[in-house]
N, C-alpha and C positions, 0 to 999 in steps of 0.2 A: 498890879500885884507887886508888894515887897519882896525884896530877895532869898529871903525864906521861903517864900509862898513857892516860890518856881523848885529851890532846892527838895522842900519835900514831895511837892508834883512829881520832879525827874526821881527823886527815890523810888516814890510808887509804883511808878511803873516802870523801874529798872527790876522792883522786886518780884512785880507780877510776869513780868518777860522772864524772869529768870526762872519761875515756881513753872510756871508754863512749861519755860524748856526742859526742866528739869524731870516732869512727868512723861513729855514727847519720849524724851531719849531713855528713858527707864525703859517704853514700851517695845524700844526694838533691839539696844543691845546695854547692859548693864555695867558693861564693865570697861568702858571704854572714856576717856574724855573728848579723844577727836569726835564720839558721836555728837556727846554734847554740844561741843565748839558747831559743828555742822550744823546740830538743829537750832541752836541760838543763832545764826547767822543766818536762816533761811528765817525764821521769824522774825527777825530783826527788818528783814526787806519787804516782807509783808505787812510788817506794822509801817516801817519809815518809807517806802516810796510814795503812798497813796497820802501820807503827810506832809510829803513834801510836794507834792503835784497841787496838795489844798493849798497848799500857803504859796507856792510860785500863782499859780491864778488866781488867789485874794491879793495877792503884790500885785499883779499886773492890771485887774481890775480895779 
């Protein structure tokens, strides 16, 4: 993949984490941005730990 290719990949799915978090935290409190911050950071470790576990054991295999 060209340089491009990875830039608009990490877009995509910086937009969809975002759109994500953005309906989580509508559904519990509206008016806040720490909710938001909160729910983007517990999504974020649900999406990036089990990513990072693939690729430490594709490296090590």
């Amino acid at each position: 993949m060209k340089g491009i290719d990875w830039v608009v990949a990490v877009s995509l799915v910086a937009i969809g984490l975002s759109c994500l978090t953005m309906s989580a935290s509508w559904l519990f409190n509206q008016d806040t941005l720490k909710e938001y911050l909160d729910t983007f950071l517990v999504i974020c470790l649900f999406a990036g730990i089990p990513a990072f576990l693939g690729g430490l054991l594709y490296w090590i295999f």
